[in-house]
C-alpha positions in Angstrom: 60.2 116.3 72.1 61.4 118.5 69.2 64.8 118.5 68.2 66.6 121.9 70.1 69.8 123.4 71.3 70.9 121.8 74.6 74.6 122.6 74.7 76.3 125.9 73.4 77.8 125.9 70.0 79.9 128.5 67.8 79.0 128.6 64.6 81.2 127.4 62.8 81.1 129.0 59.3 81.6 132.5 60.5 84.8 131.4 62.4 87.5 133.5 60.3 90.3 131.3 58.4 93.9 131.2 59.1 96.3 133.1 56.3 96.0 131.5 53.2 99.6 131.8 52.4 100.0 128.6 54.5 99.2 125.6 52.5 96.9 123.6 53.9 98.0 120.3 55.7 95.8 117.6 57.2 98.8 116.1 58.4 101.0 117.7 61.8 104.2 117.9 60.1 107.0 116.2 61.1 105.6 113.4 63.0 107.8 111.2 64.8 107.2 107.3 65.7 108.5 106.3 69.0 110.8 103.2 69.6 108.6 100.8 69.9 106.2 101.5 67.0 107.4 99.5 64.4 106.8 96.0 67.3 103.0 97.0 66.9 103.5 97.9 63.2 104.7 94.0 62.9 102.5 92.6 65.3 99.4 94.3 62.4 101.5 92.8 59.8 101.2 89.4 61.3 97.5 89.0 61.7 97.0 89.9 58.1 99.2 87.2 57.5 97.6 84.7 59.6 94.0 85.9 58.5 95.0 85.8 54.6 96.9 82.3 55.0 93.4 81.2 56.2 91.8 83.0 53.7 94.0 81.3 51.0 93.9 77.9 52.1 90.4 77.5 52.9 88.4 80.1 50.3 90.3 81.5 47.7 88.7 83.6 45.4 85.6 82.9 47.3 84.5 86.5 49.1 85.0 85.5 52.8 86.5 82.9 55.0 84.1 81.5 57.3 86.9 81.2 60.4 84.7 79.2 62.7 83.8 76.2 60.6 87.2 77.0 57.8 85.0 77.3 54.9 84.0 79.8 52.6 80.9 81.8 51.7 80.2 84.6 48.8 77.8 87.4 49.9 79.3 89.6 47.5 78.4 87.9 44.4 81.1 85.6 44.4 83.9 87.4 43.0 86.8 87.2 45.5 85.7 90.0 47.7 88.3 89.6 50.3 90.7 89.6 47.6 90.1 92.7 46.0 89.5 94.6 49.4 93.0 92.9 50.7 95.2 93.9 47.7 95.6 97.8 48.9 96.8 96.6 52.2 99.4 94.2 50.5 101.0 97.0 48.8 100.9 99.4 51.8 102.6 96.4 53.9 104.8 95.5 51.2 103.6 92.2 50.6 104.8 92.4 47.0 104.0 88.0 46.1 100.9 88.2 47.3 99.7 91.3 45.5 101.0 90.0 42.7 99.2 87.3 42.5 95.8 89.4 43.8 96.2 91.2 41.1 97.0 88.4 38.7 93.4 87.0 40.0 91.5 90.4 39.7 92.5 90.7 36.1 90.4 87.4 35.2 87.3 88.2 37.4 84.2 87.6 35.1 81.9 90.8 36.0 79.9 89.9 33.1 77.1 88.0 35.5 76.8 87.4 39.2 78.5 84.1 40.4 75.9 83.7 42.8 72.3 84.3 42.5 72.0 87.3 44.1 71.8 91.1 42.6 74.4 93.2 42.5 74.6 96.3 45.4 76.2 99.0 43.6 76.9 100.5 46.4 79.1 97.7 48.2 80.6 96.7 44.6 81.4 100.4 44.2 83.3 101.0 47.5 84.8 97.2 47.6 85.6 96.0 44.0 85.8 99.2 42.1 88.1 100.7 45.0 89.8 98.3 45.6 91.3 97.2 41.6 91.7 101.0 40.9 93.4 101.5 44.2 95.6 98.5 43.8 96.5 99.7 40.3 97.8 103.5 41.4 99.7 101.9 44.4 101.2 99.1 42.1 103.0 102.1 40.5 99.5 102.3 37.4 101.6 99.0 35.4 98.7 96.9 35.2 96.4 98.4 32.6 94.1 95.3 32.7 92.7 96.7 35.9 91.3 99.9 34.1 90.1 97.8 31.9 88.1 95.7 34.4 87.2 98.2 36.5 85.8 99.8 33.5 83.9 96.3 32.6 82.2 96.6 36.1 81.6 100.3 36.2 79.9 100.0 32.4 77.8 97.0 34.3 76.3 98.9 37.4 75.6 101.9 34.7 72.6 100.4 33.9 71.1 101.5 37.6 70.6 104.4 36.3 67.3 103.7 33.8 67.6 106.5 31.2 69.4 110.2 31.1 66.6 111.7 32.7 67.6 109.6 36.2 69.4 110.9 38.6 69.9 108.7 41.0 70.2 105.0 40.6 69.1 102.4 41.9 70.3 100.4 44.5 70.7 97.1 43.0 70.8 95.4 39.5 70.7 91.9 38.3 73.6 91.7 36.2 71.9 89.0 33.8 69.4 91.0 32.4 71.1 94.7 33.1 68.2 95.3 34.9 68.0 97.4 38.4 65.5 96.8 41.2 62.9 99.1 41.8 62.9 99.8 45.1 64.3 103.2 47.2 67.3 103.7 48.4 69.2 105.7 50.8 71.6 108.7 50.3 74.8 106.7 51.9 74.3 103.8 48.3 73.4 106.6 46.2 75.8 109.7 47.3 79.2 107.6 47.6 80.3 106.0 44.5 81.7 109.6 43.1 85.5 108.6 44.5 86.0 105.2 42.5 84.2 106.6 39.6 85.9 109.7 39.2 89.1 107.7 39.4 88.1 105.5 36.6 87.3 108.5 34.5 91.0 109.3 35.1 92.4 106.4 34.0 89.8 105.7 31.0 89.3 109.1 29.8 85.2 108.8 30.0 84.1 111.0 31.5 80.6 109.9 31.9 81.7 107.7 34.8 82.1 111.3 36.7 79.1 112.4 35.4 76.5 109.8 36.8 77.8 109.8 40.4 78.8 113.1 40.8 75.2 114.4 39.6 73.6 111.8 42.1 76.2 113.3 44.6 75.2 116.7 43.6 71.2 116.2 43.3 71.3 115.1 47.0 73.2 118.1 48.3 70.5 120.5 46.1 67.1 118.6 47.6 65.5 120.8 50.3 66.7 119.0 53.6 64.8 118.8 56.8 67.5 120.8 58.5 70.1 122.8 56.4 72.8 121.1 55.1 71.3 117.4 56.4 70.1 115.6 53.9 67.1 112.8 54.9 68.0 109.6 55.0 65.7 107.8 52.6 66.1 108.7 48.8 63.7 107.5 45.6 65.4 106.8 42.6 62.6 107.4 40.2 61.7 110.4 41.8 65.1 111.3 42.8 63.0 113.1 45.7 63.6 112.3 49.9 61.8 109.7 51.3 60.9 110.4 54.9 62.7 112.9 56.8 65.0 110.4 59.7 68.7 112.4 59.7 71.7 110.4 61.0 75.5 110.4 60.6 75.1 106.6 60.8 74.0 103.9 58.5 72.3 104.8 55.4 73.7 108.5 55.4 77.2 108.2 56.9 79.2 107.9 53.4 77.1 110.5 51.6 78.5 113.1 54.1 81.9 111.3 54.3 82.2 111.8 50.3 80.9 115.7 50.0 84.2 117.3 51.4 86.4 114.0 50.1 85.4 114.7 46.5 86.0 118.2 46.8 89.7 117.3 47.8 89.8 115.1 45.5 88.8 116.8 42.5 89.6 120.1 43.8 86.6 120.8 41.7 85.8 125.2 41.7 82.0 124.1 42.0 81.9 124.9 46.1 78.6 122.8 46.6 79.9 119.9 48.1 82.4 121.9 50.4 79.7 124.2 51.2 77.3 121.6 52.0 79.3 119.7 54.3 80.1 122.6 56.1 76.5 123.4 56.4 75.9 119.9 57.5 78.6 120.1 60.4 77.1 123.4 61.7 73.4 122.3 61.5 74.7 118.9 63.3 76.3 121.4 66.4 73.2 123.4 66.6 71.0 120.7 66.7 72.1 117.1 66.9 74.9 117.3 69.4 74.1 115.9 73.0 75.8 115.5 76.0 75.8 112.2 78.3 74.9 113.0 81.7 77.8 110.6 82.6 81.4 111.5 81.2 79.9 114.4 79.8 80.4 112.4 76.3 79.4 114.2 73.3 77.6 112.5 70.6 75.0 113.4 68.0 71.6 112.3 68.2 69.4 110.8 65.2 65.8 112.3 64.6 63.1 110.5 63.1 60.4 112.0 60.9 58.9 113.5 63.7 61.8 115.3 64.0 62.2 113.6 67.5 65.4 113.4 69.2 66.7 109.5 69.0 69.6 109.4 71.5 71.5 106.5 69.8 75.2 105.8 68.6 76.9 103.3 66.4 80.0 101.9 65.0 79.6 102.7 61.8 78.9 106.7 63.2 82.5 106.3 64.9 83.7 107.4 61.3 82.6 111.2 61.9 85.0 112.0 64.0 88.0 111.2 61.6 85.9 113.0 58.6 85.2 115.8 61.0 89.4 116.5 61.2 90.0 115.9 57.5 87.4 118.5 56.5 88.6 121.2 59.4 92.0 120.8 58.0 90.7 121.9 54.5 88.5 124.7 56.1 91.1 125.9 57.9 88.7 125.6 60.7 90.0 124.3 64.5 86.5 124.4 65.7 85.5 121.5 63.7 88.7 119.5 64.1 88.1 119.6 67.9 84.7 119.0 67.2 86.0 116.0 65.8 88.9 115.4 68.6 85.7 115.2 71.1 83.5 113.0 69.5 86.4 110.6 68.5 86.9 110.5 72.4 83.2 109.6 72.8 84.0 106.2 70.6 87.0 105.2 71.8 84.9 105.4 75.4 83.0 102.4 73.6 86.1 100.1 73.1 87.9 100.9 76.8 84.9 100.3 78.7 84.0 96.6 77.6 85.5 93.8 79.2 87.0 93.1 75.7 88.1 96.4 74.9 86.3 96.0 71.5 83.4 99.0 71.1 80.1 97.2 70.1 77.8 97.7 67.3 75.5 100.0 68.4 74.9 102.0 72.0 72.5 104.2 73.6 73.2 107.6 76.3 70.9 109.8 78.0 71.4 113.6 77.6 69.3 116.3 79.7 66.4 115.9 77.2 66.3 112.1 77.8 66.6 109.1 76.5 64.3 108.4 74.1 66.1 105.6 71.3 62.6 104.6 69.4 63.4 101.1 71.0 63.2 99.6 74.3 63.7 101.6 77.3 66.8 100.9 79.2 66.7 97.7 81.1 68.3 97.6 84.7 71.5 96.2 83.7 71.5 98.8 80.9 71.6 101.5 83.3 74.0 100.0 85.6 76.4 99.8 82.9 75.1 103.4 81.8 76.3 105.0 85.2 79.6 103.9 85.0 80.6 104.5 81.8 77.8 107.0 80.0 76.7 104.7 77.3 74.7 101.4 77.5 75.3 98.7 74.9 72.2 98.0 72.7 73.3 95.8 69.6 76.4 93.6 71.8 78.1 92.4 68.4 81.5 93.2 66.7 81.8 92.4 63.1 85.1 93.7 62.4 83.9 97.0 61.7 87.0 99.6 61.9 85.2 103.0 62.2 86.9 104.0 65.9 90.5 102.8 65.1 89.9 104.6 61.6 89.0 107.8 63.3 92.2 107.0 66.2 93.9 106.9 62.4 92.7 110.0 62.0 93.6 111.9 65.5 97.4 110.5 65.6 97.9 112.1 62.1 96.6 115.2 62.9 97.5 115.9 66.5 100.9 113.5 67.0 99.3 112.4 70.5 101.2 109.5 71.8 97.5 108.8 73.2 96.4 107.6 70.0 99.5 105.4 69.2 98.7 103.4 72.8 94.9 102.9 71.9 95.5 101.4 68.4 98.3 98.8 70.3 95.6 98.4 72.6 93.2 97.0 69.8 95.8 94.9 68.7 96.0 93.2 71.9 92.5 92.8 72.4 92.1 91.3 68.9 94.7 88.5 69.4 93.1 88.0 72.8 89.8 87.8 71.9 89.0 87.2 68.4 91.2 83.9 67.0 88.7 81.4 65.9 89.7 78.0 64.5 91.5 79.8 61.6 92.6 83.3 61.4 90.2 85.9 63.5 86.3 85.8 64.0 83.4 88.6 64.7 81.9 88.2 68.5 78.6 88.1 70.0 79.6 90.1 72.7 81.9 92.6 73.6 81.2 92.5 77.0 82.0 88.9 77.5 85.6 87.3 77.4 84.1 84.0 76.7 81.4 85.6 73.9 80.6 83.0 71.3 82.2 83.6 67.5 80.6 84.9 64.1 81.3 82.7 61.3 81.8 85.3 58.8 85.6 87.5 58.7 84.4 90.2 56.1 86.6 91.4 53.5 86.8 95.2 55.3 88.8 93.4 57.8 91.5 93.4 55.5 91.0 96.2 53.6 90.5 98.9 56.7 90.9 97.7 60.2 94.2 96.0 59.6 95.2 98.9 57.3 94.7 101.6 59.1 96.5 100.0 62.2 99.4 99.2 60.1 99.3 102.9 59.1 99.1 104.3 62.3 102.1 102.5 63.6 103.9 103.1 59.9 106.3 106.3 58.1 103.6 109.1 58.6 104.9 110.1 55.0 103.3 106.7 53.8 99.9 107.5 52.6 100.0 110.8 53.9 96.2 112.6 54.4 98.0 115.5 52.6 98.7 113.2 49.4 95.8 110.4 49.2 91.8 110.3 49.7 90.6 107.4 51.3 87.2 106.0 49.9 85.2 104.5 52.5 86.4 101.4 52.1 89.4 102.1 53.2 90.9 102.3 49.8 93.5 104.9 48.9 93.3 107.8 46.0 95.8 109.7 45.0 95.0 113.4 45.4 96.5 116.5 43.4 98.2 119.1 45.8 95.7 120.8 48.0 93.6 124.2 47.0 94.3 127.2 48.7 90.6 126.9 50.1 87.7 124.9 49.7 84.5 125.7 49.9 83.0 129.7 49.5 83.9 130.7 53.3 80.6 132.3 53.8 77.2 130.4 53.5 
């Protein structure tokens, strides 16, 4: 079946603006905590603790702590992952020894080679490594030039993705002992989201080529004909710097590259309105086309197509982030439509986490709309559709890995609406993670979300630290710490200062 219109839409570029005398705020203003806010606040505080104690006894400097068998493990090349994903957090929480001595230890990293035999994603070194030192030096108050300078050691490293001037797009991975990439494609989510921690580097190092490699590859994306306006395909060649295939998603592979479009236009506040524009292309094309309703709970969610342009009624985590992305940018458009948008679809995830028996949303679901159900996979089993009828989504991929896209988008809606609703759902999380995920040492990925007894994952990834437990903390903390209206978040999790806002982003009229 062709992808179509099932549910009426406004479109939302030709909704007028509010007066631009009023500055525009992502943030409701005065925001108040209730009593018992700074309890949860501490109780977030605490499994950081416990989870970095862990981390530090059993694997420091290593990138993970394995918490099921206390050891350690380095899929990110062996560099101290979790440490230079935790130290943002640190500072947020005020965890002033232990950020000094992070920082202490990222100074000394040796990006010169790979510790481990494996290439280098330049993606994941990007958002984790890069974001993480440069954030860690504009929170720590910029006194630690030696982080420029090795963030500027590891940015001058992945440069060599791209070949030669005449590429556009790099590649996905390098081996960092010959400065050579691997040929291979790509996808627009590595490719389109690295122009956040570079541009911050050219800030701090005055190159300004650092801007100029990701922000072209940024830029090249949003200019490539797209199978539906404003939706770029998922699939990218480097050496062609042309689509491969034609599969559209908000989910893995694409999700960043739309997250950064309307991010680096607030936090450049660059004139050029292409990346505005296109993200506000891409929200109106996704509400004409992608948005589907469950025939239970009347949840709204966006679809995937394939090449076929076939409707793939699927959901994810890591799709979870749109919602909170969805506010941000209606708050610079000046747009409500899209901020509800967002509000709705936000709802939609949190469905995932209250109606396991864990209250933990899983990794990936499936829903049937009035055009079907059609996921590219397996038809629904019986159990599937059991589960389906009572709560409008059916689990497909059972895990949690510590992901934090829903309580990142609950971040999201307490900022920007004040509802107390949001405030009782993160606390909620926090009880279902000291419930359900303690392991031998500090806190473990699960197998199942729909089981209280689910086995463990021996692997706590470094994002645990550096945006589940942060933006918890930061839900439950001063509003006016990290305010939306004064830092960028890459998608990491790490924060970016950001100049005071534009009048208005984006042309207004497409």
């Amino acid at each position: 079946m062709l992808v179509s219109q099932f549910i009426p839409f406004v479109t939302v570029l030709a909704l007028p603006y509010t007066c631009l005398a009023d500055p525009i705020r992502v943030q409701k203003p005065d925001l108040q905590l209730p009593d018992d806010a700074l309890v949860h606040r501490e109780a977030v505080k605490e499994i950081f603790l416990k989870s970095y104690a862990a981390y530090h006894a059993a694997a420091f400097g290593h990138d993970d702590l394995d918490p099921v068998s206390n050891t350690s493990s380095d899929g990110r090349n062996g560099w101290g992952a979790s440490i230079a994903d935790a130290m943002s957090t640190m500072k947020i929480m005020g965890l002033d020894d232990l950020f000094t001595e992070a920082v202490s230890f990222a100074e000394q990293i040796d990006f010169s080679r790979s510790q481990t035999p494996d290439t280098v994603s330049v993606f994941e070194t990007t958002i984790r490594y890069l974001g993480g030192i440069l954030s860690a030096y504009e929170l720590g108050g910029k006194k630690d030039p030696l982080l420029v300078q090795k963030a500027a050691e590891l940015a001058d490293k992945m440069a060599f993705a791209w070949r030669d001037k005449t590429q556009v797009i790099p590649f996905g991975f390098l081996d960092f002992t010959t400065d050579t990439p691997t040929i291979a494609t790509s996808n627009i989510a590595e490719a389109g989201s690295l122009v956040l921690e570079w541009s911050t580097l050219t800030k701090y190092s005055d190159n300004a080529t650092y801007t100029q490699l990701t922000e072209g590859a940024l830029k090249h994306i949003a200019t490539l004909a797209a199978p539906l306006p404003g939706l770029a395909a998922q699939g990218i060649d480097p050496a062609s710097g042309k689509f491969v295939g034609s599969s559209i998603t908000w989910g893995g592979g694409s999700d960043s590259y739309f997250e950064y479009l309307i991010k680096h236009a607030r936090l450049s506040n660059t004139d050029d309105n292409i990346f505005a524009d296109t993200w506000a292309t891409a929200v109106d094309s996704t509400i004409k086309n992608l948005f589907r309703t469950s025939t239970v709970g009347d949840h709204l969610y966006t679809i995937d197509t394939d090449s076929s342009k076939r409707a793939r009624h699927v959901g994810s985590h890591l799709a979870c982030f749109t919602g909170g992305n969805w506010m941000l940018g209606g708050k610079m458009l000046r747009n409500d439509t899209i901020v509800n948008y967002g509000l709705t679809l936000n709802e939609a995830c949190w469905n995932t986490y209250a109606s396991t028996a864990t209250g933990i949303g899983p990794e990936a679901f499936a829903y049937i709309s009035s055009d079907g159900n059609f996921t590219g996979g397996s038809p629904p089993t019986p159990a599937q559709l059991a589960f389906y009828s009572l709560h409008g989504f059916y689990i497909t991929s059972s895990v949690y890995i510590l992901r934090p896209e829903v309580l990142e988008s609950n971040f999201y809606a307490w900022r920007v609406t004040g509802d107390q609703k949001y405030l009782d759902r993160a606390a909620s999380a926090i009880d279902s993670f000291n419930k359900f995920l303690p392991a031998t040492v500090a806190f473990a990925p699960i197998d199942d979300v729909n089981d209280e007894d689910s086995t463990k994952i021996d692997d706590m990834e470094s994002f645990w630290f550096a945006e589940v437990l942060k933006y918890i903390y930061l839900t439950f903390d001063d509003p006016l710490n990290v305010s939306l209206d004064n830092f960028v978040f890459n998608t990491e999790g790490h924060p970016f200062e950001a100049p005071p806002a534009k009048d208005s982003y984006g042309s207004g009229s497409i």
